[in-house]
C-alpha positions as CSV (number, residue, x, y, z in Angstrom):
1,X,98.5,79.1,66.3
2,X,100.5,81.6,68.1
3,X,102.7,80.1,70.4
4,X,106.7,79.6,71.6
5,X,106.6,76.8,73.7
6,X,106.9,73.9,70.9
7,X,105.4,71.6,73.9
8,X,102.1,73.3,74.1
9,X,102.0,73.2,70.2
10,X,102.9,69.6,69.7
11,X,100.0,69.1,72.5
12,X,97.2,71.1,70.5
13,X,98.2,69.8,67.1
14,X,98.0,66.7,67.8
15,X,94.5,67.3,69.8
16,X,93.2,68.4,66.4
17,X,94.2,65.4,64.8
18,X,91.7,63.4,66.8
19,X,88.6,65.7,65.6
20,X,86.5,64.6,63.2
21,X,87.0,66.5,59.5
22,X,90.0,68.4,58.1
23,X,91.8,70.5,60.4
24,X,95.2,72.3,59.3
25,X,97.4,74.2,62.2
26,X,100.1,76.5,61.3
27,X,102.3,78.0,64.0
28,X,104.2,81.1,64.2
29,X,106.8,80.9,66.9
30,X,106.0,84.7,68.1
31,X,104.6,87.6,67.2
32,X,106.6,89.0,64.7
33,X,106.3,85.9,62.3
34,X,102.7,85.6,63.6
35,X,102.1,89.3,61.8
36,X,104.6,88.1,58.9
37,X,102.5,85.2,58.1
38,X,99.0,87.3,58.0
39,X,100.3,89.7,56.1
40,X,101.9,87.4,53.7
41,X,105.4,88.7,54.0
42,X,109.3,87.4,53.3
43,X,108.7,83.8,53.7
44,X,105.0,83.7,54.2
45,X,103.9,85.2,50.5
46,X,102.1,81.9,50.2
47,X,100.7,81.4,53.2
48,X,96.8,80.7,53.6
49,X,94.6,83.2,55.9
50,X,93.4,81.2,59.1
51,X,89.7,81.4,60.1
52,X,90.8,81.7,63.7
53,X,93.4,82.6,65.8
54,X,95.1,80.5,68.7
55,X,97.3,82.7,70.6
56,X,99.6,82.9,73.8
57,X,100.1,86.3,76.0
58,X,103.7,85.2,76.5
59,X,106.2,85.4,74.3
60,X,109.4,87.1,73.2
61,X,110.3,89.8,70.9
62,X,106.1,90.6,70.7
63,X,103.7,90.3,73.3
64,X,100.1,88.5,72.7
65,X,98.0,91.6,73.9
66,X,100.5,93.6,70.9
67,X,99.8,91.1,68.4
68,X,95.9,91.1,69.4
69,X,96.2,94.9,69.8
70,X,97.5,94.7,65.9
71,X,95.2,92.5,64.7
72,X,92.2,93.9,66.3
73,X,93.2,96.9,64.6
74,X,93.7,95.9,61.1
75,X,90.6,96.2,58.9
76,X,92.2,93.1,56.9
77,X,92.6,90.9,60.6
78,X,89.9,92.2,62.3
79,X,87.4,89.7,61.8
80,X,89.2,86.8,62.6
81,X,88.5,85.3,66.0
82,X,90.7,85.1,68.3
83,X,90.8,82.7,70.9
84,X,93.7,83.4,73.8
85,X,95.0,80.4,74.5
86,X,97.7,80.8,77.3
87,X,98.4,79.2,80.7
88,X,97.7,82.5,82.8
89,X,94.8,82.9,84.7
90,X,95.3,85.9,86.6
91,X,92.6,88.2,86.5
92,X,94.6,91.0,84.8
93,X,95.6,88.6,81.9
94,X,92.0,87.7,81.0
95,X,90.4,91.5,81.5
96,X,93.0,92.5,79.0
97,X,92.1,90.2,76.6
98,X,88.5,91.2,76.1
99,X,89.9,94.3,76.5
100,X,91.9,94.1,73.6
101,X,89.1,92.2,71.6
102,X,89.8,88.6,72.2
103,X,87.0,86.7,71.1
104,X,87.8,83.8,73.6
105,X,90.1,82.9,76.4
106,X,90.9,79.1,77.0
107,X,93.6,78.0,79.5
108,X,95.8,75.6,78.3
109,X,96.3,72.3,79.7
110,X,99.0,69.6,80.3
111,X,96.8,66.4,80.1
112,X,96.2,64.6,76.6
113,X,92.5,64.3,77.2
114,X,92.2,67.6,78.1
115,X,93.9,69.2,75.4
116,X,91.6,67.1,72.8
117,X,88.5,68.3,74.7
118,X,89.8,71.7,74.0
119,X,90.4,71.4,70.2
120,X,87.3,69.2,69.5
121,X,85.3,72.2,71.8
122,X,86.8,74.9,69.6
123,X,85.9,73.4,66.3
124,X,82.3,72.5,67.6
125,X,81.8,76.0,67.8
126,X,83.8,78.2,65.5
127,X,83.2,75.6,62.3
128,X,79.4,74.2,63.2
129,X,77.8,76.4,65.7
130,X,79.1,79.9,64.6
131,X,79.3,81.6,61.1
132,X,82.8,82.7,60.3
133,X,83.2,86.0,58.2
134,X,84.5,86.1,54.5
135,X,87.8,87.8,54.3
């Protein structure tokens, strides 16, 4: 997860917790770690490659749409699905997500309930329904 509001990650890690199976959520605070961590670099040289991507448009130091606009690009990145996961819903914000090659676009919400909906949604169909690439 992608994400700089420490509310909105409490809120989805904790809606993952009440899934059925094993689910592990590791959060960059913006972009730049974000890109640190998939690459494995400084403090990340041990971290593990997500199968997918939650990430928010707004954040400091480096946008979403740069960080999808990097991963999208990368040969290494490029398969892994992205879902935006932000609290816009302007028009603009979503066309430039599947413009950049976001695989998915979910608003986030404030209620409990909701948010567990979300998670248990996601991992319905990126880990039963779908079939993830290898790295």
């Amino acid at each position: 997860m992608i994400d700089d509001n420490p509310t909105d990650v409490l809120l989805i890690k904790e809606a993952f917790t009440f899934c059925e199976g094993n689910c592990e959520v590791y959060v960059a605070e913006d972009g730049v770690y974000a890109l640190e961590f998939l690459r494995r670099q400084g403090e990340f040289l041990h971290a593990p490659r997500p199968d997918i991507i939650l990430l928010d448009l707004n954040m400091p130091r480096k946008s979403g749409l740069e960080v999808l606009t990097e991963l999208k690009s990368d040969p290494d990145f490029k398969r892994i699905p992205v879902i935006v996961y932000t609290s816009s819903v302007t028009k603009e914000d979503i066309k430039a997500a599947y413009n950049h090659h976001a695989n998915s676009y979910i608003r986030k919400s404030v209620d409990f309930d909701d948010c567990i909906k979300t998670a248990q949604s996601i991992k319905d169909f990126w880990f039963t329904s779908s079939v993830l690439s290898e790295p």
